[in-house]
C-alpha positions as CSV (number, residue, x, y, z in Angstrom):
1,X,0.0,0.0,0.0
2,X,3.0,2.4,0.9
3,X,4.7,1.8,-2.5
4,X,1.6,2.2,-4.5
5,X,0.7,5.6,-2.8
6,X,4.6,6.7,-3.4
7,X,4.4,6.4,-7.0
8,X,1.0,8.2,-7.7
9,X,2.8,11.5,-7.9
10,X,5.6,10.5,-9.9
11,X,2.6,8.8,-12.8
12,X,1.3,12.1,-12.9
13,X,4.1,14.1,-13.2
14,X,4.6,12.8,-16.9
15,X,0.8,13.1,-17.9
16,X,1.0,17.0,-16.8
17,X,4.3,17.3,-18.8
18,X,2.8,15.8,-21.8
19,X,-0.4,17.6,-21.7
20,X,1.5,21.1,-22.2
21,X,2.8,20.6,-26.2
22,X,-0.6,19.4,-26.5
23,X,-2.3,22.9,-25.0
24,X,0.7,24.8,-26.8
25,X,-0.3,23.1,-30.1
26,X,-3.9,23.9,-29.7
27,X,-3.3,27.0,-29.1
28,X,-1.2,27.6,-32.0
29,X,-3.5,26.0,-34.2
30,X,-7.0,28.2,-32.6
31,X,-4.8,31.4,-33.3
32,X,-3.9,30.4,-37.1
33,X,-7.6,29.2,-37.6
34,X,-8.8,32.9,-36.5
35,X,-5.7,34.6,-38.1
36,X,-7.0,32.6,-41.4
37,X,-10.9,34.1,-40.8
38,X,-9.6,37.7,-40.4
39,X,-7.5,37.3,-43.4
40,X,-10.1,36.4,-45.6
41,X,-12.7,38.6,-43.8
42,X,-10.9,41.5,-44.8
43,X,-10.0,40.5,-48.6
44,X,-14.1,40.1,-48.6
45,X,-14.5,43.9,-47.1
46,X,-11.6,45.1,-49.4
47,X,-14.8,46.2,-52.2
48,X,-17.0,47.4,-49.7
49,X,-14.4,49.7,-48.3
50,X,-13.9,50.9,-51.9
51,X,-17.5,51.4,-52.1
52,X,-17.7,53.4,-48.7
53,X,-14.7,55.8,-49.2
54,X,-15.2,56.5,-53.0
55,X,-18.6,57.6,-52.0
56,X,-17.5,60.0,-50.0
57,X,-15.1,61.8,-51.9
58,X,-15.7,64.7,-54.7
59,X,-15.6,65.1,-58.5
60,X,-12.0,65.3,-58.9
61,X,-11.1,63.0,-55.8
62,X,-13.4,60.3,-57.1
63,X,-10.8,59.2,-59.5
64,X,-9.7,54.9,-60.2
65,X,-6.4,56.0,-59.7
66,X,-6.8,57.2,-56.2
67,X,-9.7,54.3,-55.2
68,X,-7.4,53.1,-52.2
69,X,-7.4,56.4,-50.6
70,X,-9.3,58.2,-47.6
71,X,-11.1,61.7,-49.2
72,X,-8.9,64.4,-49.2
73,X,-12.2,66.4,-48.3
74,X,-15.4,64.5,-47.3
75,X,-18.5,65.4,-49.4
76,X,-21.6,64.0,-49.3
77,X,-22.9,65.4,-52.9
78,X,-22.6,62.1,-54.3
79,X,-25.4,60.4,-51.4
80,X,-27.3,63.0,-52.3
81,X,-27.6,62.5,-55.9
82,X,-27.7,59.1,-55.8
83,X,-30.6,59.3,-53.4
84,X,-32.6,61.6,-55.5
85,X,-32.5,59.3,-58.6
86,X,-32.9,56.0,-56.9
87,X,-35.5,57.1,-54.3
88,X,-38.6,56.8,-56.7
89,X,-36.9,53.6,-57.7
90,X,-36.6,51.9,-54.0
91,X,-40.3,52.7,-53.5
92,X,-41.3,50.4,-57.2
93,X,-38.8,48.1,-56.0
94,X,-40.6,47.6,-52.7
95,X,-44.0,47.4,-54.2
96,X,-42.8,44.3,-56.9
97,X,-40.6,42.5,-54.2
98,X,-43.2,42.1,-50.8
99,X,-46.0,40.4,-53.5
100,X,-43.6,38.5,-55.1
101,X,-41.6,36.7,-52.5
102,X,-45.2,36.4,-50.4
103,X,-47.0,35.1,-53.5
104,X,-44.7,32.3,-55.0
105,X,-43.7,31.6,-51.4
106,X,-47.8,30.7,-50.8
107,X,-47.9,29.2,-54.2
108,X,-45.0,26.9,-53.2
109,X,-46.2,25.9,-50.0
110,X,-49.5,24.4,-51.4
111,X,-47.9,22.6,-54.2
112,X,-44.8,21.1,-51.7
113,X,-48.0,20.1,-49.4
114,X,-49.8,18.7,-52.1
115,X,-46.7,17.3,-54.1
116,X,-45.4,15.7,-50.7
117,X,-48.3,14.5,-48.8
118,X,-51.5,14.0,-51.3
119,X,-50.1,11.7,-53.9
120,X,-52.1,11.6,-56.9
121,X,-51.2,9.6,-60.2
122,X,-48.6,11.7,-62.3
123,X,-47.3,13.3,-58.6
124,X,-43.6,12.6,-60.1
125,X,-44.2,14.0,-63.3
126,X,-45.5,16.6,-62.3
127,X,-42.7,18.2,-59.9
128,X,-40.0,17.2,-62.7
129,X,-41.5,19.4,-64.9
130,X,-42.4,21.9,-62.2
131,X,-38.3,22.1,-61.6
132,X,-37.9,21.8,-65.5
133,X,-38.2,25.5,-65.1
134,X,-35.1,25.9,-63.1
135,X,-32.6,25.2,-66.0
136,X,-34.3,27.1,-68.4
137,X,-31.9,29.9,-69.3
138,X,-33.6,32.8,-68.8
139,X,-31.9,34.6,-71.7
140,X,-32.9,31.3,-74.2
141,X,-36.6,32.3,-73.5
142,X,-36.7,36.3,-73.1
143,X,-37.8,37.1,-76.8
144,X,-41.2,34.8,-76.4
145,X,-41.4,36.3,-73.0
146,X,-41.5,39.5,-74.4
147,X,-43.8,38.7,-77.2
148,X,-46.5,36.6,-74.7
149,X,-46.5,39.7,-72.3
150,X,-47.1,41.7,-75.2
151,X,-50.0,39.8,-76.4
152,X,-51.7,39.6,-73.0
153,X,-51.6,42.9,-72.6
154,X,-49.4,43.3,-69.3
155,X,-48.5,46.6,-68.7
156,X,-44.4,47.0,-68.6
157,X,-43.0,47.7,-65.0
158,X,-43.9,46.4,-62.0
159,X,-47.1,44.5,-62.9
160,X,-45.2,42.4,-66.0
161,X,-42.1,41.8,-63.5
162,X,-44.3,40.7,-60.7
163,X,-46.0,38.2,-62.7
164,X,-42.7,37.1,-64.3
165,X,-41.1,36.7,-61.0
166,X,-43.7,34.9,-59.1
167,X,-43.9,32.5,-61.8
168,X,-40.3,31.6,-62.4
169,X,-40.0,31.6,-58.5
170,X,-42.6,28.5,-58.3
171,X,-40.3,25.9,-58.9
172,X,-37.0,26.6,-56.3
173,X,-40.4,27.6,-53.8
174,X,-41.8,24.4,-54.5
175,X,-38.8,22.2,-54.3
176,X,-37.7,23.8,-51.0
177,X,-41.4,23.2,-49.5
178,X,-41.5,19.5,-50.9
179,X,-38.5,19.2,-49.0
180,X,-39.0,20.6,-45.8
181,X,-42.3,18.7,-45.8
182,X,-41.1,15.4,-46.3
183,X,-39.8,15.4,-42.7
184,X,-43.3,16.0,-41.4
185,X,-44.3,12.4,-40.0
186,X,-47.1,11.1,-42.0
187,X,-49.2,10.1,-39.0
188,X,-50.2,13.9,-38.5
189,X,-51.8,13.7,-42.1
190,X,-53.2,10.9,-41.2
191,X,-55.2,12.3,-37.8
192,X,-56.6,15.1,-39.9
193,X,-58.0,12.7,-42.6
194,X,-59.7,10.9,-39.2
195,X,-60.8,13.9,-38.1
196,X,-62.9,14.7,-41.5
197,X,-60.3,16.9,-42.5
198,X,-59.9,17.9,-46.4
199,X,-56.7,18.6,-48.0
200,X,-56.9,22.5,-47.2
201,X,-58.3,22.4,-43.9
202,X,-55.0,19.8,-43.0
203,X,-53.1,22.1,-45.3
204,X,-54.2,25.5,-42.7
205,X,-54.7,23.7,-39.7
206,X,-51.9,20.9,-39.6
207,X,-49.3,22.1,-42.4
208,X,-49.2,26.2,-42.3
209,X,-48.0,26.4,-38.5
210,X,-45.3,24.4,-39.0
211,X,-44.1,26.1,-41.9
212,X,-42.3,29.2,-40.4
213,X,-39.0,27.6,-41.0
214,X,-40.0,27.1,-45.1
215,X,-41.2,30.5,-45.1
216,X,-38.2,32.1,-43.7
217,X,-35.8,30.5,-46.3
218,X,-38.4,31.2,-49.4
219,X,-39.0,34.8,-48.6
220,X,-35.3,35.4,-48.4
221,X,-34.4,33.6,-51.6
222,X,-37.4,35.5,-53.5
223,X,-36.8,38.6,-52.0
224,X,-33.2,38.9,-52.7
225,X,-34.1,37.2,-56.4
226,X,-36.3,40.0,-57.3
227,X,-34.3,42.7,-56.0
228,X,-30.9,41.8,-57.8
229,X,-32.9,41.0,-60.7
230,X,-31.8,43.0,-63.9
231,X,-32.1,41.0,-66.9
232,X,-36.1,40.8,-66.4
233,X,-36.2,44.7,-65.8
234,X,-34.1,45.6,-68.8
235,X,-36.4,44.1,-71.0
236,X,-39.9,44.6,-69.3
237,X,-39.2,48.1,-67.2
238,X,-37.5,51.6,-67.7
239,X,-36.4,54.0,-66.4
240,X,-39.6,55.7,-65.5
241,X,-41.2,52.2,-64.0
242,X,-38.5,50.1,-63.4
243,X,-36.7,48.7,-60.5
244,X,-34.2,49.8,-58.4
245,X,-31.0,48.1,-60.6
246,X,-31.9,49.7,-63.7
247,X,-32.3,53.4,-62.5
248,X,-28.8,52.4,-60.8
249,X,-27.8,51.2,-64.3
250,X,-28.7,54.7,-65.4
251,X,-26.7,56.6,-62.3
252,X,-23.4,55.1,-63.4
253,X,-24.0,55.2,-67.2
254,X,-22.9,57.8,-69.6
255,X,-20.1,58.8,-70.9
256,X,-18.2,61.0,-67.9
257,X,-19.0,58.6,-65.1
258,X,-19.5,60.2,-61.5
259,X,-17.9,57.7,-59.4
260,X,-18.9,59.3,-56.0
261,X,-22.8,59.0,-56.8
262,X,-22.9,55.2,-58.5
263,X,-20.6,54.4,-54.8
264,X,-23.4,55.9,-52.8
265,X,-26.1,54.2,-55.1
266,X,-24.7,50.9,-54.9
267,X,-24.8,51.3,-51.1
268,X,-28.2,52.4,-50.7
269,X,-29.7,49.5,-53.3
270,X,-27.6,47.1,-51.4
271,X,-28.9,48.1,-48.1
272,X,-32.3,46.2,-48.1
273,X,-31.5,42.9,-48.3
274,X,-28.3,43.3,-46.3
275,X,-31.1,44.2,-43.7
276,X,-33.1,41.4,-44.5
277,X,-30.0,39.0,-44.2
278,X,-29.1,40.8,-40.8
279,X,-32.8,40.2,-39.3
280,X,-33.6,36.6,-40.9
281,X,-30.1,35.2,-42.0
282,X,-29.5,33.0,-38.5
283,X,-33.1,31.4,-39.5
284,X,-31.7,30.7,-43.4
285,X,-29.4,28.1,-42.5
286,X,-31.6,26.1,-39.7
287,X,-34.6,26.5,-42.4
288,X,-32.3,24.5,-45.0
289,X,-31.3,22.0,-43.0
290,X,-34.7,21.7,-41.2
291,X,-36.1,19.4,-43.9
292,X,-32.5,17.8,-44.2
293,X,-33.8,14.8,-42.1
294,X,-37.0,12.4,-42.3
295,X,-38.6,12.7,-39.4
């Protein structure tokens, strides 16, 4: 018993001694991880700062060659040009992006309900050719868009760009929905149909309160969809009804470029969804992988 209780100290003597490289290596390697985040954190701020500064500075500062360097004079000329031009623009923008992402986010949820959890004959086919309209190239197809709208008599501007959006937003909508209701156990369908439930009383009742996840991850996708969009609003808006990205097309156009007042423009149309990512983007990730799993 003596001998045993001698030698305890001298075991852990060693254990302690070899524990320290392994806390010095952990260390080293936690410090390189986070020296590796800032690194590339500040390459991904490098055009932002750009934007910032340049924005800032006046006619003859706002020059390429001197992009890198803080305003020799701050001036805020170029915010306020930019805002009068893109203010009208911000407000259409608003009005076609709300409807849209609500629309073809409701639109989506009924047919991932339906698609996922009332089978009918053809279910399959059906949602192939509902995501057929993913790799459609939007540019293959924009001449007989333009000719269809034309014959059914859709005004240009928001009211053409709303329908066009909420319909090519139906098939990402419905395959993220289809998806995120797989994992709903069948056996809740089920004891709705017991109950004398139909398909859109288990659809409100059953389905739509569970949904908030789905929902998050739509409405951001369709939101920040529509408002990047320019290729639809080039060819179905102008400048007088268009969205915000092509009366920020016409800011930086022309043939003596003011840099300070496209800066300050690409800001403000860039400040909505950075919002929305700031307010919803911790849901965006948890609503992907909600439907990840069968429940």
């Amino acid at each position: 018993m003596a001998t045993s209780t001698l030698t305890r100290p001298r075991d852990a003597a060693p254990q302690s001694a070899a524990s320290a490289p392994n806390k010095g290596r952990r260390r080293i390697n936690r410090t390189l991880k986070y020296a590796l985040l800032i690194f590339f954190v500040i390459i991904i701020l490098i055009p932002a700062y750009v934007l910032f500064i340049t924005s800032f500075k006046g006619t003859s500062d706002a020059d390429p060659s001197r992009a890198w360097l803080l305003p020799q004079s701050w001036e805020t000329a170029g915010w306020d040009k930019a805002w009068t031009t893109l203010a009208p623009a911000l407000g259409r923008t608003f009005l076609l992006v709300i409807p849209a992402a609500l629309i073809s986010a409701t639109l989506g949820s009924i047919n991932g309900y339906v698609l996922s959890k009332w089978r009918f004959p053809g279910a399959n086919l059906v949602f192939t050719l509902i995501l057929f309209g993913m790799f459609i190239p939007y540019q293959a197809v924009m001449i007989p868009l333009t000719q269809l709208m034309s014959n059914i008599g859709i005004a240009q501007g928001i009211p053409s760009l709303l329908l066009l959006h909420i319909v090519y937003g139906l098939p990402i909508c419905t395959l993220i929905f289809r998806n995120y209701y797989e994992s709903v156990p069948n056996e809740l369908i089920e004891a709705a149909r017991m109950d004398g439930a139909g398909i859109l009383r288990t659809y409100a009742s059953v389905i739509l309160p569970i949904s908030a996840p789905g929902f998050v991850v739509v409405l951001i996708w369709q939101f920040t969809s529509a408002w990047n969009d320019y290729l639809f609003a080039a060819f179905f808006s102008s400048g007088r009804n268009g969205p915000v990205t092509i009366a920020l097309s016409f800011l930086a156009g022309g043939q003596l470029t003011d840099y300070a007042a496209s800066m300050a423009g690409a800001l403000i149309a860039s400040v909505p969804t950075l919002i929305v990512y700031i307010l919803l983007g911790k849901y965006f990730v948890g609503g992907l992988m909600s439907g990840s799993v069968k429940g």
